[in-house]
Structures are given as C-alpha cells and as structure tokens.
C-alpha positions in Angstrom: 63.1 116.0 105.3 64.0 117.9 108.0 63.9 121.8 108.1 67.3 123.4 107.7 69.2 124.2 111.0 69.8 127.7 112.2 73.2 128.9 111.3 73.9 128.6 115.2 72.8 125.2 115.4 76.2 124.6 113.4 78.2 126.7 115.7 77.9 123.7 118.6 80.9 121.6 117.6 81.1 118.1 118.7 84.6 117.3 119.3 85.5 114.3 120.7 89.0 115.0 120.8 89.0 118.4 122.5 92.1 117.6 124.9 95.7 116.1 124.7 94.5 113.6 126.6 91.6 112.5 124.9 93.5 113.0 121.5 96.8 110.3 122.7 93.9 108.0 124.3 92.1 108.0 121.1 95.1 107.0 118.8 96.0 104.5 121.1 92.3 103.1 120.4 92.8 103.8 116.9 95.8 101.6 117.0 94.3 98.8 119.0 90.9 98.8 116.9 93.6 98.7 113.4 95.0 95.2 115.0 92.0 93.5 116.1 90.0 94.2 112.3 93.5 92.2 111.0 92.7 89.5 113.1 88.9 89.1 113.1 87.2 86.4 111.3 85.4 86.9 107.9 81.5 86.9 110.0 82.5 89.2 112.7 84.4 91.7 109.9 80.8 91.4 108.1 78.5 92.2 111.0 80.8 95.4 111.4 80.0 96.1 108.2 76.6 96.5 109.3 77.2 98.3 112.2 79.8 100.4 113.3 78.2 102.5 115.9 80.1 99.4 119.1 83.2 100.4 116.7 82.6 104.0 117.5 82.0 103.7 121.0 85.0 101.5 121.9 87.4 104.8 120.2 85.4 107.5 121.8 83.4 106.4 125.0 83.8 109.2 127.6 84.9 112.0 125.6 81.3 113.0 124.4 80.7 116.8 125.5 78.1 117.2 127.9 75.4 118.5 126.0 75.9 115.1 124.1 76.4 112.7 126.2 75.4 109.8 124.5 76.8 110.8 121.4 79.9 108.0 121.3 78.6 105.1 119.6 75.2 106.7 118.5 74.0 107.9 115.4 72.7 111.4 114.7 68.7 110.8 115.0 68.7 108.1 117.3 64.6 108.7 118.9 65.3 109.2 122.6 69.2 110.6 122.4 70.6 113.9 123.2 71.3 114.2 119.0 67.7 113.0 117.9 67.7 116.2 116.1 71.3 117.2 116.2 72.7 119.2 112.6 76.1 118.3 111.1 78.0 120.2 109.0 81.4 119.8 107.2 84.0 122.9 107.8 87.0 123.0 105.8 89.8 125.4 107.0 92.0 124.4 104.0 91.6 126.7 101.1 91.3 124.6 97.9 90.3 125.9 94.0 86.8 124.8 93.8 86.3 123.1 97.2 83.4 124.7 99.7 84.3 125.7 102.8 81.1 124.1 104.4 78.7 121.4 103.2 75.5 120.6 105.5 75.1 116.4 106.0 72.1 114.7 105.9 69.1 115.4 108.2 69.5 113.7 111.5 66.2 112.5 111.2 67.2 110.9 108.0 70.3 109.0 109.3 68.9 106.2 110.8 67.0 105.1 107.4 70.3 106.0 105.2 72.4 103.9 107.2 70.5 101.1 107.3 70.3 101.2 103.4 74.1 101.8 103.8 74.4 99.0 105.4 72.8 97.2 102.8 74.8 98.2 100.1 78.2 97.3 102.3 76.4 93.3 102.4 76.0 93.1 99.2 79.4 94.2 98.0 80.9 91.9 100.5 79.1 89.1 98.6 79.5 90.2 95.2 82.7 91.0 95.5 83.1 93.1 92.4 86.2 94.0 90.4 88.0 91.4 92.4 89.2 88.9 89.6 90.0 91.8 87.2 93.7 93.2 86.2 92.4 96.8 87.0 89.9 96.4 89.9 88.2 99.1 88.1 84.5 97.8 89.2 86.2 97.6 92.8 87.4 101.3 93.4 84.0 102.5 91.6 82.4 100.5 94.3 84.2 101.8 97.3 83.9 105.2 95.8 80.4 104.8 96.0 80.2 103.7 99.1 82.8 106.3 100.5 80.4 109.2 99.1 77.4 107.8 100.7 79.0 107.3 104.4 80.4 111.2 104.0 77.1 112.3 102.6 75.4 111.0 105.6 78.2 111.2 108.2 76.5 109.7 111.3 78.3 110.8 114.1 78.5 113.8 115.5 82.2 113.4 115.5 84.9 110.6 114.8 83.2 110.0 110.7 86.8 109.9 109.1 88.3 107.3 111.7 85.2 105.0 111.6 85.5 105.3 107.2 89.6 104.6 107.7 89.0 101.3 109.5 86.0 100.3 107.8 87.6 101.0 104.2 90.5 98.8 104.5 88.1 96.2 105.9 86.0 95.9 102.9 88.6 96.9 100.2 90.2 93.5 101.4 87.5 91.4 100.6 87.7 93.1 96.9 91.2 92.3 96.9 93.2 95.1 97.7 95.0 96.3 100.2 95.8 99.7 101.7 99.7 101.1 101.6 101.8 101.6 104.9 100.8 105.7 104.7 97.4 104.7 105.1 96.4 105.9 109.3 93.1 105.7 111.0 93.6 108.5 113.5 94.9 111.0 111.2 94.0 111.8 108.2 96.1 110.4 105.5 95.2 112.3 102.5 94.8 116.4 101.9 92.2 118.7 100.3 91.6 117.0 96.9 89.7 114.3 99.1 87.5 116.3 100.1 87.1 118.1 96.7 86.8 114.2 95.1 84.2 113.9 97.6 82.4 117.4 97.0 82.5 116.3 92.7 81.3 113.0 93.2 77.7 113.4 91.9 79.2 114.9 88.8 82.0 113.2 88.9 82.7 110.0 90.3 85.3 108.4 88.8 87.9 111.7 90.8 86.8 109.6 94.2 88.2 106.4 92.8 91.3 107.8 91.3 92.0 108.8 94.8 91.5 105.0 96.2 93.8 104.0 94.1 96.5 106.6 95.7 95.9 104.3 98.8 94.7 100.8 98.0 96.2 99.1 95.6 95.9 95.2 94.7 96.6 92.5 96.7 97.4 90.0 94.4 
C-alpha cells in the first residue's frame, strides 16, 4: 500500500470542469455519450464494461489542468503518467448527520490492480445476470450496490468518477432488467447527500446502497 499523502497533496484539485465553457461542452458530451450507450450492441456495451477509461476521454479530453495533462481518459497510477502517484480524496460541502466530510480513495498505485478485478466482477454479472427473473430484483440491486461501492471506493479518475458511474450504471442495470427513471442525469448529479452517506455505510451496511437503486432503477419488465 501506498504511504498516506500529505494533507497538501489533497489540496491540488483536479477539476475538469473549471469553466462555463468546459462545464456546457461537457454536458453536451454527457448527452451524446447517454444516446450512443442506447444504441450500442450488446459486445461493444460489454467491452465498456471492461473499460471505461476511451469513455472518459471522449467527455473530458482537453480540459485536464496542466499539471495533469494526461489525466482525461487515464487512471490514477498509470506507470509513466503525470498521476502515477496522484492522491484522491472525496470532499463533501453538504452537511449531513453521520456523513464525513472527507474520505481518502484508494492508493493510486493500487488502482490499476482494483480496476482490473473491477472489471472482473462487471463480466461476470453481465453473464450471470442475477436477480433478473425474480419479482423483487433483490439479488440485482445488491449486485449493483456492490459494484457501485467498489467503483467509489477506488474512484479512478482524478475527476469526472460520478459521470463515468451514471452511464455505466444504467448500462449494466439493463442487462439485469431494469431500467433507470426519466430523473436519472449523467452530468449532474441526480441524487443528494444520503448517496453519499449509503455509500460511506456500505461496509456495515449494505443493503442502505441498494435501497437507494431502487429510488432510480426500477424493473423493466
């Protein structure tokens, strides 16, 4: 593991969507990336499954700051990038019973390894497909609650996690046969707080991430 970064380490904020500009250019990609997952074929909506970082780089090439510059499309611990060793840690302005204002991610030099086990996991629920013949879709929301914690436990990127997670969710939750409501949006942020407290409890308590997917994806049939 690596060593804990230096509280100003954490001060350097990647934000990929710093100006007005980059923020309409972004939701515009947003948008575009939402219709093209609707209309991709069952292989290519696997392989993104397996890999999101072309994903990432299609919303957010050329708004990388400059002390990142390769940071669109590229996870944290990359050998040989500007963010081989770059920290990441979760703020939270919002003020929320029981939620931390600041959670530190996993190790950048850990990333690489965790996603491709990620990655893993996302394959195998594609082909297992579980929940998806039951009334409930109880094994189905557990699932994508497990696999919702993991992505946010790791997070990645050095910026952009959320919109990768809110095209990707949809993506697989379909294969498990649900589908997410009109409210659901990629480049902001549908839900509030308790998503972040759900995601904060999950170790202890799972099942408060899954109640929350079912807020926004409900079955499809």
């Amino acid at each position: 593991m690596s060593a804990a970064p230096a509280p100003s380490d954490l001060t350097k904020v990647c934000n990929f969507r710093a100006t007005l500009a980059a923020r309409n250019c972004v939701a515009a990609r947003c948008a575009q990336a939402t219709d093209s997952l609707a209309a991709m074929a069952a292989p290519a909506r696997l392989h993104l499954l397996g890999d999101t970082r072309p994903l990432h780089r299609t919303l957010f090439d050329g708004f990388a700051p400059l002390i990142w510059p390769d940071a669109a499309g590229t996870y944290r611990g990359t050998p040989g990038t500007s963010i081989a060793a770059a920290p990441r840690a979760v703020f939270l302005a919002r003020k929320v019973p029981g939620l931390r204002r600041r959670d530190l991610c996993l190790p950048a030099a850990d990333v690489p390894a965790a996603m491709a086990a990620l990655s893993d996991r996302l394959r195998r629920l594609w082909d297992d497909r579980p929940g998806r013949d039951t009334p409930f879709r109880d094994a189905a929301y557990l699932a994508l609650s497990e696999a919702t914690a993991q992505f946010f436990t790791i997070h990645p990127y050095m910026d952009g996690n959320g919109h990768i997670w809110r095209l990707v969710l949809p993506v697989l939750a379909s294969r498990l046969g649900l589908s997410p409501r009109a409210e659901w949006t990629v480049d902001q942020r549908p839900y509030g707080p308790e998503f972040s407290l759900a995601l904060q409890w999950h170790r202890d308590h799972p099942t408060i991430l899954a109640d929350q997917l079912r807020r926004w994806l409900t079955p499809s049939c």
